[in-house]
N, C-alpha and C positions, 0 to 999 in steps of 0.2 A: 201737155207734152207727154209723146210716148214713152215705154224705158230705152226703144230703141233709138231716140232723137237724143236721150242724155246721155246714150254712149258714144255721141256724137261728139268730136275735139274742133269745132269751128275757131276760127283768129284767135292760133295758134302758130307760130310762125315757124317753119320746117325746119330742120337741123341742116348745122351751118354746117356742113361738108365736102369734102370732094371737089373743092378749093384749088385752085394754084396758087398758093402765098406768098409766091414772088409777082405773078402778073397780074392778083387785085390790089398790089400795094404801089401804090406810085410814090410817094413818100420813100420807100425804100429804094425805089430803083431810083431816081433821080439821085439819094444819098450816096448809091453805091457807082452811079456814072459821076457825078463831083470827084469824087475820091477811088479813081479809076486812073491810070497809067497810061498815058497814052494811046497807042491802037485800042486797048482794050477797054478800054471807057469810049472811043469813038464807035468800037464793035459794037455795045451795049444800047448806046443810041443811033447806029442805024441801024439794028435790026438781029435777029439771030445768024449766027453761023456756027457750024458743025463746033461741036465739042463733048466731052464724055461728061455724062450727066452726074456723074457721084463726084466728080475729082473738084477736090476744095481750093483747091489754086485757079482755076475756071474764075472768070469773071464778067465772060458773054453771058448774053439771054438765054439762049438754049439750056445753058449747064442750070441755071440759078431755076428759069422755069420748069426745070424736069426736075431739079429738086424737090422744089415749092408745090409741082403737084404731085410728088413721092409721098411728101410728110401732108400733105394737106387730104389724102382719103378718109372714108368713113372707118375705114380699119384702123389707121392712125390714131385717130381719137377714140376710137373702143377701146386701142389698146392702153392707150392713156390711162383710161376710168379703171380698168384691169389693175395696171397695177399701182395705181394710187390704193383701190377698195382693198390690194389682198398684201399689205405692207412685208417685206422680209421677218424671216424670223430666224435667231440664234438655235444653232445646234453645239452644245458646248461638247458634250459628248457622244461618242457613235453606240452602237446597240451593243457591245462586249464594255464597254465602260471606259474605252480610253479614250485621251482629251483628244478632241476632234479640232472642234472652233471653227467650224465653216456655219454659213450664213443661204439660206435656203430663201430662194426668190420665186413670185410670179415669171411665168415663160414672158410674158407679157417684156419684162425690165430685159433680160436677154435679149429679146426683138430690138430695142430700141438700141441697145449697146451695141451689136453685131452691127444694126444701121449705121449709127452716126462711125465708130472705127471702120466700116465699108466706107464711110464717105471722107474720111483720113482728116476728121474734126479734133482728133487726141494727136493729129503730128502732123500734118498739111504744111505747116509753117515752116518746120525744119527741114522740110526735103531741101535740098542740095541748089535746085531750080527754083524757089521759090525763096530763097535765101539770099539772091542777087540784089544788089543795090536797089531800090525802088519798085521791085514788085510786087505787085496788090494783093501779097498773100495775105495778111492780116483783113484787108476789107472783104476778099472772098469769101474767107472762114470766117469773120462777122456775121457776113447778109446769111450764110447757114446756122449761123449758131441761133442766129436774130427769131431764124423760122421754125429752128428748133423750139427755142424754148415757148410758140406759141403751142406744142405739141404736151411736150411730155418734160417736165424741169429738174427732176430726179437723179437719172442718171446722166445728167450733165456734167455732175461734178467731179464724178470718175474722169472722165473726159477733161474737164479741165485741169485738174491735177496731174493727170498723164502728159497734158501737154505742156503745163506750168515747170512740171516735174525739170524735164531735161535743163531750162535756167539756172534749177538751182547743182548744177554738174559741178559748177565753180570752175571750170578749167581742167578737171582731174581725165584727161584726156584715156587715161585707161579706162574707167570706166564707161564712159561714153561709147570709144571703139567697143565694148562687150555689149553695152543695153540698144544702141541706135539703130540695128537691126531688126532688133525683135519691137522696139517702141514705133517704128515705120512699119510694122508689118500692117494691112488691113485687114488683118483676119483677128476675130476674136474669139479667146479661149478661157473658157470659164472655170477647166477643167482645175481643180486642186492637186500641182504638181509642179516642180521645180522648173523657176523661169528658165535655165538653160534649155531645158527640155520644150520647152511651147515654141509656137510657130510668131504668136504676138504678146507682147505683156500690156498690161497696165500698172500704175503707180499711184498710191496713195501720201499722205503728207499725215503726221501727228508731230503737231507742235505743242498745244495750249493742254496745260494742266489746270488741276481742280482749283489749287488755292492761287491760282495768276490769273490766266485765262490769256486777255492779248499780251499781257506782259509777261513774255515768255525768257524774260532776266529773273524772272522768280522760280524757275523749273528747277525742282530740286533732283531729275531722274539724272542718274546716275551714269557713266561710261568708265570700264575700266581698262587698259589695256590687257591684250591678249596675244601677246606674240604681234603678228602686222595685222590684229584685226581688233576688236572692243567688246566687252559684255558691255550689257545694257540693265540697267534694274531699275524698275521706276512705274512710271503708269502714265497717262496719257488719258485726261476727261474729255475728249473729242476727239477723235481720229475715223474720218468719214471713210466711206469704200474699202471694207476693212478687208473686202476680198483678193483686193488688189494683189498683185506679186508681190512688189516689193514696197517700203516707204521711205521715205524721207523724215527722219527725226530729229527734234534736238536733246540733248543731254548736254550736262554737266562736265565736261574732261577736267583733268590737268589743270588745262590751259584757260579756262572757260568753256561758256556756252558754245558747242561745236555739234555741225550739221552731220547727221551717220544715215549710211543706206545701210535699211533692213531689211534683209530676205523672208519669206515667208517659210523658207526652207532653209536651215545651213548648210556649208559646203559638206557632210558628212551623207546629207539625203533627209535626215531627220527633220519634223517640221519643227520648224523654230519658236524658241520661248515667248512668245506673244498670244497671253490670254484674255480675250477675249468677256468681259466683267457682264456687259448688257447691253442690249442696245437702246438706241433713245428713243423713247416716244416721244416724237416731235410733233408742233402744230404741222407742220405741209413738210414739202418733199418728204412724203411720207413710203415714194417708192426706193429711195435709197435708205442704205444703212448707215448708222453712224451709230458711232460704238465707244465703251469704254473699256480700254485696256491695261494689262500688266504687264510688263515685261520682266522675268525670272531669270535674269541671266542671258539672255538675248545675242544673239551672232549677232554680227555691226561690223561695218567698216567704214572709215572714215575718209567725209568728201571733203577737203580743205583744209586748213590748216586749222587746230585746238585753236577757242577763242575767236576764232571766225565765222559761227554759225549765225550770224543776224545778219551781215554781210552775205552770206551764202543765198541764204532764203528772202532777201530781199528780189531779186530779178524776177524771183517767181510769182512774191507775193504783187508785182505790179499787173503779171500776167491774172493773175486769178480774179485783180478787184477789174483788169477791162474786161472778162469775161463775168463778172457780177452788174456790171452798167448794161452792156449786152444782154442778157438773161432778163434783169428788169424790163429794159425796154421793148423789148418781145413779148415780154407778158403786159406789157400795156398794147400794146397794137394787139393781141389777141382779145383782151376784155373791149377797147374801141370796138374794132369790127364787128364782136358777136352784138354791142346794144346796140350797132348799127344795122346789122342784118333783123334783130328781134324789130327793132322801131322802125323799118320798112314794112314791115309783116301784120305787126302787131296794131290794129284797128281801137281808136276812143275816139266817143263823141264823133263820129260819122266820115273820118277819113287817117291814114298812115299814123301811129304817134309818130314820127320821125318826121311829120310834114306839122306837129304842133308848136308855135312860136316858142314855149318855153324848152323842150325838150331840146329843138333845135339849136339853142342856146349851149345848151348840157352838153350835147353832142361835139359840136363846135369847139367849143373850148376843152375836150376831153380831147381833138382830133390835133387841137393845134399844141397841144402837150405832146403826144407822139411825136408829130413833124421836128420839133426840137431835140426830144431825144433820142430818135433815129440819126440825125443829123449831127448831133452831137456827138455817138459811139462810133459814127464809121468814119466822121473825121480823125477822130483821137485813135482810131485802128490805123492812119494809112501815118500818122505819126510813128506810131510800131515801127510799122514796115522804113520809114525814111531814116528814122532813128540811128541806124548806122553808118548811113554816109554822112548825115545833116548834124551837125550840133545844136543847133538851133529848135530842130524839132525833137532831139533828144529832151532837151530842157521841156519842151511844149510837155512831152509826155509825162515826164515825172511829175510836172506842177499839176495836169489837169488829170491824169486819173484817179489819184484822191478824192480831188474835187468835183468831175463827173459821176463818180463811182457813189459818192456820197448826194448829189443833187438827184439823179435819176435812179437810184433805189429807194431814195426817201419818198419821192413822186409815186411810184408803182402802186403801195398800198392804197393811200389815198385814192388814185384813181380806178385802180381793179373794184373800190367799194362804191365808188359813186354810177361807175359801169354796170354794175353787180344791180345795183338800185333800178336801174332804167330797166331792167326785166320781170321788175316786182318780187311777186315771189317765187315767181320761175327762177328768180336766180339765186334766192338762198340755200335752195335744195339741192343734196348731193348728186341727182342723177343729171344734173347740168356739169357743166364747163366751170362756170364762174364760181362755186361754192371751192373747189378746187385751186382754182387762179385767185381766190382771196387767202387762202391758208399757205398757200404758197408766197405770196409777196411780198412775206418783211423778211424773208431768209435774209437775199442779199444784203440788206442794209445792216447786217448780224454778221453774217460770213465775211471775213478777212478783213475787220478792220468793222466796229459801230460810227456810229453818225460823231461821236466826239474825238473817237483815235483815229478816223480819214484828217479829220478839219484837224489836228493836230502837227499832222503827218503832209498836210499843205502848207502851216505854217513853218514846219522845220526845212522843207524843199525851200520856201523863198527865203531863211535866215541863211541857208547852206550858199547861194546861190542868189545873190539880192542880183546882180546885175543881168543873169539869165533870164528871172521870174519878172524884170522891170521888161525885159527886152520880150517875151512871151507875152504879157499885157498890152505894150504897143502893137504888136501883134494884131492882138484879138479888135483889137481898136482900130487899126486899120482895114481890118478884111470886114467889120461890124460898118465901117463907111460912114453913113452919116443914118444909121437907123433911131428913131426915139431912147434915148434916157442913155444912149453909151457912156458920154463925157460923166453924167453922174453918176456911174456907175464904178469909173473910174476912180473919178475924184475921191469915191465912198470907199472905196478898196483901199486908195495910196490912205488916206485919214485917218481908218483906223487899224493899220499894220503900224502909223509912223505912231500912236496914242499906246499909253502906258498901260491900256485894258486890252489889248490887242488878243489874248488867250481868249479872255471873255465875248469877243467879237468877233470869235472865228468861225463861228457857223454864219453869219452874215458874209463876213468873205467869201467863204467858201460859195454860199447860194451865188454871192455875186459876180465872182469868176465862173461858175457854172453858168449860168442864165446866161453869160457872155458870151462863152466858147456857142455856147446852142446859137446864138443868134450870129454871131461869126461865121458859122458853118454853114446857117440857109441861108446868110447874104453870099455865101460861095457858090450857093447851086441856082439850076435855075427858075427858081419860083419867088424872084424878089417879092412880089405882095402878102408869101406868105412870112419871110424876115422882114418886114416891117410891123405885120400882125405880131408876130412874139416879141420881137421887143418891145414896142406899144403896151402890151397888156403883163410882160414878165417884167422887162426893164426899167419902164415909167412908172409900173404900181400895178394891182389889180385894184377891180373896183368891189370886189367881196374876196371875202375866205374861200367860198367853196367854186364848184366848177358852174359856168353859168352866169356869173359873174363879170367874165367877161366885157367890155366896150368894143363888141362886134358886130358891124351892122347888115341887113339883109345880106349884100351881096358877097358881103368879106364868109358871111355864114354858108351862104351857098357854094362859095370855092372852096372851105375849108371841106363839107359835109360830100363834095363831089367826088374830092381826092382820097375817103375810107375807102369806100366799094365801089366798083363799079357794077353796074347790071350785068349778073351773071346768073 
């Protein structure tokens, strides 16, 4: 061998790029035609027709495929690597000495913010028209968020917080009329200056303190009153997007635990008492900031009534864990595809590994993990969206995003590492995708709620509510039909909610009302062979722990492996 043949890179398989993420995903489009509104789920399957390719209320092919191949270029994912490598950093103070507190980014994280706010992913839901009884605004801004986060998952959270944010209003209608202008605006302004002054804001949330954490009845921060407004004194051990305009806090009043919006600036021009302590070194989403702060006396004013801030912050906290189910499942369709484009490419023992019996195996049941949890977040989005005519799917919703929220983020790590694996060591290294989509994927199952306080939080929904969450189960039981292992699945849920250990067998429910809704969902779309595949292998039992495991035979293999990529 010459030196100039060992500079040679043979089966090696190309970068995955330059993509339309909406039209190699069939799984996703059929999720998001099931859970489609009429005309516009009939638009979807027969074909494209005119529409504005950024607007997140769109739920033809057109909008969703010029999305999908917006965020799916070779730029996209540079810019990804960008600013994953070149994380934010704290400027506490400025070059004459005085307290600054702004947070200095890769242009890279701007790029992606100015995107997704151009594409009205931080308020799409609340416009006026998309606010109407049954329209698929939540599945729209799904199937985008879906494709976002196989991009870049960082500055998502800004984003979902801004969008979370306006829920937690409470009602306080003056407020609202001042911020829903500039929170609807599409333009994004990064610029450090008083929200009144910007063209668009964004919003952040600090709830959880150092010695509580989710139990935020332990916050000892302080609210004093002030005339019609509240000092604030206290500190805050996570408070993400700290650049945000304004936040959402809780403190201590009076009255109790009550929800305060905090300006970044008080009403006098002055930047306001919120310092700024460090940010976190975190494992993954390592492009956004998250910070610990002080508050010294802090401007504040009060959203609700003293002693109603958990109440306040609940509408939001349900928005933020469906966009943590969402965000996982994204990043598991991101990790599938890429081992599935590598294991087309990629050559052992003398043809495709992607055409190797066992790989094909791995593959398979990595793919029919997606199809569920795709299936699973855009039905539980179009629940969102019915939520306010329907009661019935209001109840859907409360009981299953806990419990989705918690099945399909617990899923993500697990499978981003087995994905991760199918590239060898192509895919431990940082200059790939997947070293990235591994550091990243236990965020969610951490953010707004861990694996014990979701499954908690589903069993306080069916104790509040036994007759709803009975009627939400027949439910899932009847759109599930007659697929393998429903009836026991059932039976195993009523058993151990009516048993004396019910606390201690709430991660089992929880799995098993997830696993349900998943397979409820593809028995609603149209690929019955693949909901009888997931329940068969999630409902009846697996036959191993890991992926591969599976009781999937040739042909069930080859539909599953047909429906990742298509030849492109």
């Amino acid at each position: 061998m010459t030196r100039s043949d060992a500079q040679q890179v043979p089966n090696q398989s190309p970068p995955f790029a330059d993509v339309d993420l909406f039209g190699i995903d069939r799984p996703l489009q059929e999720a998001v035609a099931a859970n489609g509104a009429g005309g516009e789920a009939a638009a979807l399957e027969a074909g494209p027709r005119d529409a504005a390719a950024l607007d997140a209320t769109a739920l033809d092919a057109t909008a969703l495929g010029a999305f999908g191949r917006r965020w799916g270029t070779a730029a996209m994912f540079e810019m990804a690597r960008l600013a994953d490598q070149y994380p934010p950093r704290l400027k506490t103070f400025d070059a004459e000495g005085r307290r600054s507190d702004t947070v200095e980014f890769h242009p890279a994280y701007h790029h992606f913010m100015a995107e997704s706010i151009a594409a009205g992913l931080h308020a799409s839901t609340w416009q006026a028209d998309a606010a109407r009884a049954g329209a698929p605004a939540e599945v729209a801004r799904a199937a985008r968020f879906y494709m976002v986060a196989q991009v870049e998952n960082g500055h998502q959270c800004p984003i979902t917080m801004t969008r979370a944010s306006v829920a937690g209003f409470g009602g306080d209608a003056t407020l609202a009329k001042m911020l829903m202008p500039k929170l609807m605006s599409r333009h994004y302004d990064p610029v450090l200056r008083p929200w009144r002054e910007k063209i668009g804001i964004t919003l952040g949330m600090g709830m959880t303190e150092k010695q509580g954490g989710t139990d935020v009845r332990a916050n000892t921060t302080r609210a004093e009153p002030d005339g019609d407004a509240y000092r604030i004194t206290g500190h805050k051990w996570f408070m993400s997007a700290p650049t945000s305009d304004a936040f959402l806090v809780l403190a201590q009043a009076g009255g109790g635990l009550t929800c305060f919006f905090l300006p970044r600036f008080a009403p006098d021009g002055r930047i306001n008492a919120l310092h700024f302590q460090r940010l976190k070194d975190k494992l993954g989403n390592r492009s956004n900031a998250s910070s610990e702060v002080e508050f010294a006396d802090a401007y504040a004013s009060r959203i609700g009534e003293e002693g109603a801030g958990i109440r306040t912050i609940l509408p939001m906290v349900q928005l933020t864990r469906l966009d943590c189910a969402i965000s996982s499942a994204g990043m598991m369709r991101a990790a599938v595809s890429r081992a599935m484009h590598h294991g087309r490419h990629r050559h052992v023992f003398g043809k495709p590994l992607a055409e190797q019996p066992m790989m094909r195996s791995v593959l398979a049941d990595m793919a029919l993990e997606v199809e569920g949890a795709v299936a699973a977040v855009m039905r539980l989005s179009r629940s969102f969206d019915l939520a306010a005519s329907s009661p019935a799917e209001a109840a859907r919703a409360r009981l299953l995003t806990p419990a989705i929220k918690y099945a399909v983020c617990k899923a993500a790590p697990v499978l981003v590492c087995e994905a991760m694996e199918c590239l060898g060591g192509n895919g431990y290294v940082e200059e790939g995708a997947m070293a990235r989509l591994y550091r990243e994927a236990p965020v969610n199952a951490i953010w707004e709620g861990s694996g014990n306080v979701v499954a908690l939080d589903v069993l306080r929904a069916i104790s509040r509510d036994v007759e709803a969450a009975r009627a939400t189960l027949a439910e899932l039981a009847r759109e599930a039909k007659d697929l393998p292992g429903v009836a026991e699945a059932i039976a195993l849920i009523v058993t151990a909610l009516a048993s004396d250990t019910a606390e201690a067998q709430a991660r089992t429910v929880v799995e098993r009302i997830a696993v349900l809704a998943a397979a409820a969902a593809l028995a609603s779309g149209p690929a019955a062979p693949i909901a009888d595949m997931f329940a068969r292998t999630r409902l009846s039992g697996r036959a191993g722990a890991s992926y591969g495991a599976a009781a999937l035979d040739a042909a069930e293999t080859r539909l599953l492996l047909g429906r990742v990529l298509p030849d492109f």
